[in-house]
C-alpha positions as CSV (number, residue, x, y, z in Angstrom):
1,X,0.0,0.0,0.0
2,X,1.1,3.4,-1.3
3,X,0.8,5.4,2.1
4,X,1.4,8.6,0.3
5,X,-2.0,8.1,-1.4
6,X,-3.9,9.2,2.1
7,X,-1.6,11.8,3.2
8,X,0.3,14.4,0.7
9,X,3.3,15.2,2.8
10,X,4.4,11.5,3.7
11,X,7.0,11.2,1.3
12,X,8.4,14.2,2.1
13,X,8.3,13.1,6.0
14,X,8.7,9.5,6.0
15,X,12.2,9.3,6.8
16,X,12.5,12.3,9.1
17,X,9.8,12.1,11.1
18,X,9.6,8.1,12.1
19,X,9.4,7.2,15.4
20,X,12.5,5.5,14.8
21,X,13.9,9.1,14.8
22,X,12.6,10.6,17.9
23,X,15.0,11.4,20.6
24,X,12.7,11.7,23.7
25,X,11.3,8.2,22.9
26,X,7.6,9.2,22.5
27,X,6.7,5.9,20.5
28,X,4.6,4.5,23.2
29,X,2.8,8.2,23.5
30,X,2.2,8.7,19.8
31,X,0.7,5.0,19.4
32,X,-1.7,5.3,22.7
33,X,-2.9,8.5,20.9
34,X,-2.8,7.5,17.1
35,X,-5.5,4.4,18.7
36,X,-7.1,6.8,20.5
37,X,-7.9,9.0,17.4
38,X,-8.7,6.3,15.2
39,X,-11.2,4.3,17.2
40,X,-14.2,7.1,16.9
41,X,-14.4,10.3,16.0
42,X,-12.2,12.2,18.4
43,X,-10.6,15.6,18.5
44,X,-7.4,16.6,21.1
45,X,-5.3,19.5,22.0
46,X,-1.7,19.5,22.4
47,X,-0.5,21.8,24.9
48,X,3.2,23.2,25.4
49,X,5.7,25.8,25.4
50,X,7.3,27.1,22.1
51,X,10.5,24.3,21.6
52,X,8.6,21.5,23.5
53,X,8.3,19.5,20.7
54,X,5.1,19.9,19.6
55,X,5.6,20.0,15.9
56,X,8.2,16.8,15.8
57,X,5.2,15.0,17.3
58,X,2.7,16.1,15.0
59,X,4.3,15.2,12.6
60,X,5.5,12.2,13.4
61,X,1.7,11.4,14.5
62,X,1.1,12.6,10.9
63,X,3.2,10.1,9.6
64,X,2.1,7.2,11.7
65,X,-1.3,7.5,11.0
66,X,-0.6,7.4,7.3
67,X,0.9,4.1,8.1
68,X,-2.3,3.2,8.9
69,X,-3.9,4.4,6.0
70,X,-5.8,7.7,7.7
71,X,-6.0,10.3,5.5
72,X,-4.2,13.2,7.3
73,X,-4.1,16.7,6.7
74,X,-1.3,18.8,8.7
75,X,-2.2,22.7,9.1
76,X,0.7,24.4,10.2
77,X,-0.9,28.2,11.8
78,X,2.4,30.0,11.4
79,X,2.1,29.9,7.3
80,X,-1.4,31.3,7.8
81,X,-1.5,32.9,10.6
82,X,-2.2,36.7,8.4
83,X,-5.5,35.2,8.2
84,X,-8.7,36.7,10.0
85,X,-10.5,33.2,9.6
86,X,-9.2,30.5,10.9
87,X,-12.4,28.3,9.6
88,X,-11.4,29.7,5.9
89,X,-8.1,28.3,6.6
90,X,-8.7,24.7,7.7
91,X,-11.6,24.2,4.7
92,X,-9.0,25.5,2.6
93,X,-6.5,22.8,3.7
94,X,-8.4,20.0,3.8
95,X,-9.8,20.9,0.2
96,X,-6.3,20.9,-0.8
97,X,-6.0,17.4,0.5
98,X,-9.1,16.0,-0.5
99,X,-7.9,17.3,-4.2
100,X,-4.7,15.4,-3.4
101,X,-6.1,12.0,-2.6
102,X,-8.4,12.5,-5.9
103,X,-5.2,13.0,-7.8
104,X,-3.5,10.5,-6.0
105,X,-6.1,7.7,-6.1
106,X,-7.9,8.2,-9.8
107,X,-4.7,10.0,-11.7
108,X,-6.3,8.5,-15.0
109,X,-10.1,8.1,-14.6
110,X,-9.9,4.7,-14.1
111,X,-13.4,3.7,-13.0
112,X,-11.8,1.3,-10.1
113,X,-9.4,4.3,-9.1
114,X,-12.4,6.2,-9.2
115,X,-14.2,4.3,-6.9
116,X,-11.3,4.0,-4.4
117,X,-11.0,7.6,-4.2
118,X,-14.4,8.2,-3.3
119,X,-14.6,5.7,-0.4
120,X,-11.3,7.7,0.7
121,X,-13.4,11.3,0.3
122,X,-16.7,9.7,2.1
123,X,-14.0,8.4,5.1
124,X,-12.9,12.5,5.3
125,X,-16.6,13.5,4.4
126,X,-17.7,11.4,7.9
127,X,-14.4,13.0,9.9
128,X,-15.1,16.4,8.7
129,X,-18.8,16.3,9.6
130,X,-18.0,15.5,12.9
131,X,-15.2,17.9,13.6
132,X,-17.6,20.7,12.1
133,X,-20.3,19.6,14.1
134,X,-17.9,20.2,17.1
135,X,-17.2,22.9,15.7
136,X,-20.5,24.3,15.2
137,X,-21.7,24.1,18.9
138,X,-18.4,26.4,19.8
139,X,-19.2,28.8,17.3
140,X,-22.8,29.1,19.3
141,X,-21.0,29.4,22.4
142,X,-18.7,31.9,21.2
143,X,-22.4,34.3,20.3
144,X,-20.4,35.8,16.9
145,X,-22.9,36.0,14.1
146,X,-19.9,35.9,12.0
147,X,-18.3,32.5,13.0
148,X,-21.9,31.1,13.7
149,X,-23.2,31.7,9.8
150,X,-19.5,30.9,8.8
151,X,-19.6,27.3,10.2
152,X,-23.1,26.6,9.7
153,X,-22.5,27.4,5.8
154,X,-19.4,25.2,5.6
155,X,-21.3,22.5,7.4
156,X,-24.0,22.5,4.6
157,X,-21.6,22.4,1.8
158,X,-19.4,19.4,3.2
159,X,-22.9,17.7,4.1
160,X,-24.4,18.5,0.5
């Protein structure tokens, strides 16, 4: 299995960003939480100091959970961070990737590639829904018309 197929910066990562690679022996962390992601529909936050660490083990999470044939999408907040809307950012990114695994998985039109790469969109489709359905009920608690309208229209679109 072509891992890259599922997650567009893999190749680039692979090597780099193995467990196999990481100094402060967080194997045993990163698996406990690559599980704990894949076995519903969860969401977590990583907390910690700028030079903690937290990028080398997103990325090596990223990487892992290719492995296991997840499609991942990596944001990183610093390359956007000139934007006002953060929602506009993260729809943007995972349209990029969703573009990626339709390139990746039905380069030709082939009607079996085709059909793989929609199974792979309707896995995303079900992860998204839930994440913006998180999302959605922040966006209430937060009272901005704004965000409220803004994730309530993004919802419809990734449900339509």
């Amino acid at each position: 299995m072509d891992f890259s197929n599922y997650a567009s910066k893999y190749k680039e990562w692979e090597q780099r960003y193995s467990w196999d690679t990481c100094k402060t022996n967080r194997r045993g962390y990163g698996g406990f939480i690559a599980n704990f992601l894949t076995t519903d529909s969860r969401v977590i936050n990583l907390n910690g100091i700028y030079g903690s660490g937290k990028t080398e083990f997103i990325r090596r999470l990223y990487v892992e959970l290719a492995k296991k044939g997840h499609p991942v999408v990596y944001i990183d907040v610093w390359e956007s961070d000139f934007s006002s809307n953060p929602l506009a950012v993260i729809c943007s990114e995972l349209l990029q990737q969703i573009e990626f695994i339709f390139n990746e998985r039905a380069p030709n039109g082939k009607a079996k590639d085709k059909a793989q790469a929609k199974e792979t969109f309707n896995k995303l489709k079900v992860k998204l829904g839930t994440c913006l359905q998180y999302l959605e009920v922040g966006a209430l608690l937060t009272g901005d018309p704004a965000v409220i309208t803004a994730t309530a229209t993004t919802n419809k679109i990734v449900n339509a």
